[in-house]
N, C-alpha and C positions, 0 to 999 in steps of 0.2 A: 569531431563535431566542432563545429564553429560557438566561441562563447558568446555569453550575450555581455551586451555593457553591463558595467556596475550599476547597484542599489545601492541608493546614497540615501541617509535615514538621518533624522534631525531629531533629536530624542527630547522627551520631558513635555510632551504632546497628553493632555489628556483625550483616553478615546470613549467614543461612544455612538452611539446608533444601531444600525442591522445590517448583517450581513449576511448571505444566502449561500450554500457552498451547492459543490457539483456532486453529479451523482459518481460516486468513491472507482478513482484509480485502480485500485485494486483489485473490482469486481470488474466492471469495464473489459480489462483486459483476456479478461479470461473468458470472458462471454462473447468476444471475438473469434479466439480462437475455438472454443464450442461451439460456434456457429459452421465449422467443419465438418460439421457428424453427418449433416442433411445436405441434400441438394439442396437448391432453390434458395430464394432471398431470405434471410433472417434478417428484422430489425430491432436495434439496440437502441434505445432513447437515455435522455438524461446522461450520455456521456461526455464526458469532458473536453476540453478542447486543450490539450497538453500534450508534452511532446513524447511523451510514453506512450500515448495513442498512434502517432503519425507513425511512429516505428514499429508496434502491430500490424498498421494497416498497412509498412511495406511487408512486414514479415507473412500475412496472409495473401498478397499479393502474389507475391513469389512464389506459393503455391499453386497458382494459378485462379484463384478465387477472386471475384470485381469488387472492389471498396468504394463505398461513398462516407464521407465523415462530414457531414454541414449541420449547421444549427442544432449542435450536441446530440443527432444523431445518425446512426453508423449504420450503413445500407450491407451485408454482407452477402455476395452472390455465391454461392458454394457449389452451383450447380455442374462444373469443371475442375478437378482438381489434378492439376497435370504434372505435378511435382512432389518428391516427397524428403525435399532439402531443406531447409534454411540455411543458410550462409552466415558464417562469423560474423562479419562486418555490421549484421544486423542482431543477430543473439548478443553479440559482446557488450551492443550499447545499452541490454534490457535483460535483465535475468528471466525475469517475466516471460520471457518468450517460448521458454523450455515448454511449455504446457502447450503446444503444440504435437508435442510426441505422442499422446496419447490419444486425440484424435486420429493424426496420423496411421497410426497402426491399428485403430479398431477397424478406420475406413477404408484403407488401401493396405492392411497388412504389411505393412513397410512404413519405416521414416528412416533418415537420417541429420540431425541435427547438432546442430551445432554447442559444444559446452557452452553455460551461462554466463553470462558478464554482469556487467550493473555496477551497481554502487560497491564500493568498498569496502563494506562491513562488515566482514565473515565471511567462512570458508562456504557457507550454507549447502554444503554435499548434496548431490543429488542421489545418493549411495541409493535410497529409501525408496524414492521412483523405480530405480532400474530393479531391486529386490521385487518390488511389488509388482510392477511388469512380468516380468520371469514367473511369478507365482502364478499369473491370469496365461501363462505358454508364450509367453514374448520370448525371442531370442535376444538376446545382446550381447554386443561384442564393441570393445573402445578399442578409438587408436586414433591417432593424426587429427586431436580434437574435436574429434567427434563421437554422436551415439548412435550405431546402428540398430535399431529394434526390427526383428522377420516375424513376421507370424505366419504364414503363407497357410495354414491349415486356418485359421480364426484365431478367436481369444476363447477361454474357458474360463467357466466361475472358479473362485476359488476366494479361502480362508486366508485376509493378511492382515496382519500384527503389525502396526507399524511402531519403531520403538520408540517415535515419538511424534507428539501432534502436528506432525509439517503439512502448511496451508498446499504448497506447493505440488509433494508427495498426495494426497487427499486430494485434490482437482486432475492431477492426470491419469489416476486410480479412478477415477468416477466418469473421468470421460473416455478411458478406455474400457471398462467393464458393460457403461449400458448396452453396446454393444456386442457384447463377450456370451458365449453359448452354459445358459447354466445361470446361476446364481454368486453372485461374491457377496462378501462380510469382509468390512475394514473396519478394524476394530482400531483403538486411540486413536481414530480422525479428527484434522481440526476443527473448531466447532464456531470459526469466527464467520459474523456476519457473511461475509462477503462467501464460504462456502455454502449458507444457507443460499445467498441470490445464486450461486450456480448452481446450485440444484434444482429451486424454482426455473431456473431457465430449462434444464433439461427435461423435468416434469413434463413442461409446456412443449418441447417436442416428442411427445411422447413414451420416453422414458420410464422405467417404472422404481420409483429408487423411495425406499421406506427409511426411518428413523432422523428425519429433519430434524436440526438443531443440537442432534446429540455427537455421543464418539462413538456408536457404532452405527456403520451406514450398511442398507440391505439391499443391494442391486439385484434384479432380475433383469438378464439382458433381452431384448429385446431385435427383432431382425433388421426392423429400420426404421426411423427418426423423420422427422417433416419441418422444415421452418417454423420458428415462431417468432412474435412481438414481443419485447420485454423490455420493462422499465428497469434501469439499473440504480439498484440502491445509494442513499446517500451517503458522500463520503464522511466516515465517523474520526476520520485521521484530521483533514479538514477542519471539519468541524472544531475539532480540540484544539488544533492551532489558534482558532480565531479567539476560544474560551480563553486559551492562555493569555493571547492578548490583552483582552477586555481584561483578565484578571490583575495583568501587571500596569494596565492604562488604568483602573479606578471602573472604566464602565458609568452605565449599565450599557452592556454590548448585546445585544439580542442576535444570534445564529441559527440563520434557520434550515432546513431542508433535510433533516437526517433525524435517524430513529433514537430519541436518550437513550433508552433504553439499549443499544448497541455499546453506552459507552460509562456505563452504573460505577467500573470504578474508579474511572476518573474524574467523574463527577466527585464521587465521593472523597476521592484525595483532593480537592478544588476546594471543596468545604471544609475539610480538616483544616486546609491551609489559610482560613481565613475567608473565604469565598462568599457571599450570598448567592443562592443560586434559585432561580424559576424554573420551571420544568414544566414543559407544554407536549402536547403530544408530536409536536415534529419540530421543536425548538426550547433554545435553552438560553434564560437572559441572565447572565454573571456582572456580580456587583461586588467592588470589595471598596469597604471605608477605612477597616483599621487595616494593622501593620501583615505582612504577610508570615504565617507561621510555618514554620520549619514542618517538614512533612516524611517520612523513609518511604521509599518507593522501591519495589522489585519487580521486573519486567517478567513477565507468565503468560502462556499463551491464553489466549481465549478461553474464561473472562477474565483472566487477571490484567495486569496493568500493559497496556502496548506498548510494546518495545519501540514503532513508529512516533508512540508519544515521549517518549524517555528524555529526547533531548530537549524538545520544548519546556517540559517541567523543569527540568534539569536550571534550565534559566530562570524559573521562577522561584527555588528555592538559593539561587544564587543571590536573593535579594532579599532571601525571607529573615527573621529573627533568630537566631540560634544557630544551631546544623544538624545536618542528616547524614544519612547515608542513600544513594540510590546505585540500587544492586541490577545488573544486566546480566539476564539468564539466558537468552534466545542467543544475539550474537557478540562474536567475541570482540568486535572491532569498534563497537558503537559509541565510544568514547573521543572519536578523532575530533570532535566539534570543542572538547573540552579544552585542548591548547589557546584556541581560537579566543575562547570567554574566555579567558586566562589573561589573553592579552587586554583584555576591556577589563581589567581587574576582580575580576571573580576571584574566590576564594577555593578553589577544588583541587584536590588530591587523588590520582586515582590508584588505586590498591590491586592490581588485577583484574577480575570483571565487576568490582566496587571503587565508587567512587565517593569521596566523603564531603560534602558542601558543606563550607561556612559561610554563612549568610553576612553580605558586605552593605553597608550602606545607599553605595552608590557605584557604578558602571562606568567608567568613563570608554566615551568611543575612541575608535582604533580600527582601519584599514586590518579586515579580517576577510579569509578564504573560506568558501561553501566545501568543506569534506565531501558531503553526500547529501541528501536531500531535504530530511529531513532534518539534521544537523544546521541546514543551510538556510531554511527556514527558523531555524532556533536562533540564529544569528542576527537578524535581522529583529525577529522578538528582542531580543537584548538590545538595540540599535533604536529598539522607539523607547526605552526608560533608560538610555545612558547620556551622560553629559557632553555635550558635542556631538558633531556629525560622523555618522558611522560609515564605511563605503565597506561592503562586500562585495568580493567578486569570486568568479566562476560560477554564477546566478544558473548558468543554464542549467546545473542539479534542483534546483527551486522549477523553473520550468520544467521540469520532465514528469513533477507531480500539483503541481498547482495552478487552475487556470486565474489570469489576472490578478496576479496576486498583490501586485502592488497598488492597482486600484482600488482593491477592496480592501487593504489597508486603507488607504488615502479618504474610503466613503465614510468611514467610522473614526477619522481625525488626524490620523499618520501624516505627520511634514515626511513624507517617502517621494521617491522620484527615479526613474529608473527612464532611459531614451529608447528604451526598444518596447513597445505594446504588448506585448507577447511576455514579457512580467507581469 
């Protein structure tokens, strides 16, 4: 993948004003590939224009299915599906992608796909998928990096325990089942927003799928599915990013277009830390005057604290009074941004899947590398409150989940500047 130029950030900017985020990456994606299940056009609105998108729309592509992606929304024709591959070169740039397989085999009893790639943050096993597959009569068999799934009879309901809440495992268990003969029960499913918006979306084709919002989900399969319209929910990862901001710029930064309610404890650690916070029904205006307070954070799947938000805090407590601890329980790797604020003089130790922050005065900038994505965004968060100019590069992990980000920096106060648009 070709990088984009550097983010060059001129720190000690105070911010303020509104900022509006896209409807959430993370749902987005998956509601492409569940537009698999049916023939005929599905449209997706409210989605983003990032590069985690483009590389969906080839990976659906490549199944034979027509893409339209304009003005944040995504036209998906499914009504041909002539393929039941993906190719490396397209899974390795996007973990995301794997959630293809389970379409695949409800619809044409067969996929073959490609292992996941993506960001570098853990080993994030697909063990769970393939188990729960097998349980609904999927065959599988690996080899030469790839998953072969066979059903050539259908899919069958069935009873699956997953041993833990994976977003991942729970979307291709639910897009392979509504089609599966019989009834399934997945029990410790994840319960984060973005598997409520895919359910709503499969609802809306038809689908008959009982226990929204909780960890056990009740499919009844259904023989066949119809396009539908759907707005995709706003990003609550987004959103936090901007919160962060505002909260180490002073603010009042006003974020709008996503549900608070998606994201209760990180508000509530924003407050802990010092935060004033507003709370409206599809926005949230963060204000801090005094100093920032030391805060311990543990990353838990849905509702606890997001693991996508870890490292953005992580920078906020790098600045707060005292120190903490922030504990990383989902992946093992999430830590690689920490070298990086290290080098901008952060005060952090990491301990195994803890890391212990002493809260430093001040940040001086320093020519730092984006890890991973969110990571990468944490970076540049550290870049508007550090002394001197910050240059990050390998930005294109920042594009693959954020659309114009460095604009919407720049509307709310950021001396930011990046020569490619598409930051």
């Amino acid at each position: 993948m070709k990088h984009a130029p550097l983010i060059s950030i001129a720190g000690g900017r105070p911010l303020t004003g509104a900022v509006r985020v896209e409807g959430a990456k993370n749902s987005a994606l998956k509601l492409m590939a569940a537009a698999l299940l049916a023939p005929g056009v599905s449209r997706v609105t409210n989605v983003p224009d990032i590069a985690d998108v483009a590389v969906m729309a080839q990976v659906v592509e490549g199944l034979g299915a027509r893409v339209e992606h304009r003005d944040h929304e995504v036209l998906v024709d499914a009504t041909d599906i002539t393929s039941y591959e993906t190719p490396y070169d397209l899974v390795a740039q996007m973990r995301a992608s794997v959630v293809v397989l389970g379409p695949l085999v409800a619809r044409l009893g067969h996929a073959r796909v490609a292992m996941p790639g993506g960001c570098n943050i853990g080993s994030r096993k697909i063990d769970m998928h393939i188990r729960g597959l097998e349980e609904l009569g999927v065959k599988i068999s690996l080899g030469h990096g790839f998953i072969l799934a066979e059903a050539p009879d259908g899919l069958r309901g069935a009873h699956v325990i997953l041993d833990f809440p994976s977003v991942g495992a729970t979307e291709n268990l639910l897009m392979a089942a509504v089609l599966a003969n019989g009834t399934t029960i997945i029990e410790n499913a994840a319960r984060e927003p973005e598997i409520g918006d895919l359910v709503d979306f499969l609802v809306g084709m038809g689908a008959d799928i009982a226990g929204h919002g909780s960890s056990t989900l009740v499919v009844t399969g259904v023989s066949s599915l119809h396009p539908v319209e759907h707005r995709t929910v706003g990003d609550r990862i987004e959103a936090g990013t901007f919160l962060v901001a505002g909260a180490l710029g002073g603010g009042p930064v006003t974020v709008t277009g996503f549900n608070p309610a998606h994201m209760e404890m990180v508000l509530a650690k924003l407050a802990k830390a010092g935060c004033e916070l507003e709370i409206g029904s599809d926005s949230v205006t963060i204000t801090r005057d005094g100093p920032i307070r030391s805060v311990d954070v543990a990353t838990l799947p849905y509702p606890g604290f997001p693991t996508d938000m870890q490292a953005q805090f992580t920078v906020l407590m790098a600045l707060a009074e005292g120190s903490c601890v922030v504990t990383e329980n989902v992946f093992e790797n999430r830590f690689m941004f920490a070298d990086e604020l290290r080098r901008m003089g952060a005060d952090i130790t990491i301990d195994g899947h803890r890391a212990l922050v002493q809260g430093v005065r001040q940040l001086s900038a320093a020519p730092v590398r984006c890890p991973d994505l969110r990571g990468g965004a944490a970076l540049v968060l550290a870049g508007l409150v550090a002394d001197g100019t910050t240059l990050v590069e390998d930005v294109y992990h920042i594009m693959r989940g954020y659309e114009r980000f460095v604009e919407k920096l720049a509307s709310i106060g950021a001396d930011v500047y990046s020569e490619d648009d598409a930051c």
